[in-house]
C-alpha positions in Angstrom: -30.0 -47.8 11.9 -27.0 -50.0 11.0 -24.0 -49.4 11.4 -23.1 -49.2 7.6 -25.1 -46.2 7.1 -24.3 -44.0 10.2 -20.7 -44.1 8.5 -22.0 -43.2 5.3 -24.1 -40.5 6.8 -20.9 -39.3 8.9 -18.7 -39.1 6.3 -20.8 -37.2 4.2 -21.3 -34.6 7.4 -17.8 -34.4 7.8 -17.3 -33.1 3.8 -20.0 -30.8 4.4 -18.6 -29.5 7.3 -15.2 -29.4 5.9 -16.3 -27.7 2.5 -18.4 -25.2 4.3 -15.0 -24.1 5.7 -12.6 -24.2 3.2 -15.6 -21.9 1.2 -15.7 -19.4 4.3 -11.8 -19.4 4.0 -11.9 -19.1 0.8 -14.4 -15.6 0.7 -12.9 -14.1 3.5 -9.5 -14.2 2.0 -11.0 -12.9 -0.9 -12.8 -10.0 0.8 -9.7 -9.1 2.8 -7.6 -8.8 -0.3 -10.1 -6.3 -2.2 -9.8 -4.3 1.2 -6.5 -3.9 0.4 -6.4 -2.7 -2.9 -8.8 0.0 -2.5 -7.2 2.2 -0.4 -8.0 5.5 0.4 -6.5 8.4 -1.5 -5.3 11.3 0.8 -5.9 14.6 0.0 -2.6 16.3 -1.2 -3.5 19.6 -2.3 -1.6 21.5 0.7 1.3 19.5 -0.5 1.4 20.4 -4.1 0.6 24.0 -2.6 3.9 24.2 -0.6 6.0 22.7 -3.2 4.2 23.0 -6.2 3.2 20.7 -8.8 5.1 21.9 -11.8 7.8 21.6 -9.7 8.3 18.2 -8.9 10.4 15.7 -10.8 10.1 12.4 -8.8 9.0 11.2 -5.5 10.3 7.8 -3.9 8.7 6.7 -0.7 12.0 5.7 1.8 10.6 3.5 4.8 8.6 6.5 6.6 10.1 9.3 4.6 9.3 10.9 1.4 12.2 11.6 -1.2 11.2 14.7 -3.8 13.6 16.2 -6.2 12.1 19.2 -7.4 13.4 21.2 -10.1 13.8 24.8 -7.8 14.2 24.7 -4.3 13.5 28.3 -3.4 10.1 28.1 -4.8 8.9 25.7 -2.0 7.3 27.1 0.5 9.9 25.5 3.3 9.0 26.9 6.7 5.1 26.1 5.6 6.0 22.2 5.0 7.8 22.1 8.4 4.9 23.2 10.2 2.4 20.4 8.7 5.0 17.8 8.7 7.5 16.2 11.1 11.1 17.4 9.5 12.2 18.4 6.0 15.9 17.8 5.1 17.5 18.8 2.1 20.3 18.0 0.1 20.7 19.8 -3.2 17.5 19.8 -5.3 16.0 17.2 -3.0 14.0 17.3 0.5 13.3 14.4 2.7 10.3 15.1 4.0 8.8 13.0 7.0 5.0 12.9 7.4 3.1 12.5 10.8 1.0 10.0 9.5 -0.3 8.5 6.0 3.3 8.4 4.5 2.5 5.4 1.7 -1.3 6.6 0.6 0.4 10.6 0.9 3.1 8.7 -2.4 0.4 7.3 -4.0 -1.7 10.3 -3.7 1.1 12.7 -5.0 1.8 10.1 -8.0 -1.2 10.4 -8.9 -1.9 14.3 -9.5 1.7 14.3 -10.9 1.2 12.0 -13.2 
């Protein structure tokens, strides 16, 4: 073979070679980021148990901690959400609540139903 072609034929393996990975790149990026949308929704029914779901008026998610106002704080059941979580602190109408694990699909989860 001359030398003319083994360039030609180098080049064009070096494109194929590149392409192939910029195309692998490409799908695993892609696959990662549909990982990450579906995420999977926690089961929240103990929570809306303990405080109950009419009586919730918003939820914000603070770092690790959970912010919920609700609209009467004696009708949570208080000493039950300390036992399944790590801490509840209140101020007024509104309980910090820290969760042992969970704490960002336990905010979606509770948006959710609440909605």
């Amino acid at each position: 073979m001359n030398l003319e072609l083994r360039i030609v034929i180098g080049i064009v393996a070096l494109i194929l070679v590149v392409g192939i990975g910029i195309y692998i790149l490409f799908i695993r990026s892609k696959q990662k980021n549909r990982k990450q949308e579906i995420s999977p929704k926690v089961n929240v029914n103990w929570i809306l148990e303990l405080i109950g779901k009419d009586n919730i008026i918003a939820i914000e998610q603070i770092q690790k901690r959970v912010r919920i106002t609700v609209f009467d704080l004696n009708k949570v059941n208080l000493e039950g959400l300390k036992e399944q979580t790590n801490g509840v602190f209140l101020k007024g109408s509104m309980m910090v609540v820290t969760f042992k694990n969970n704490t960002e699909e336990i905010v979606e989860s509770l948006r959710d139903v609440i909605k």
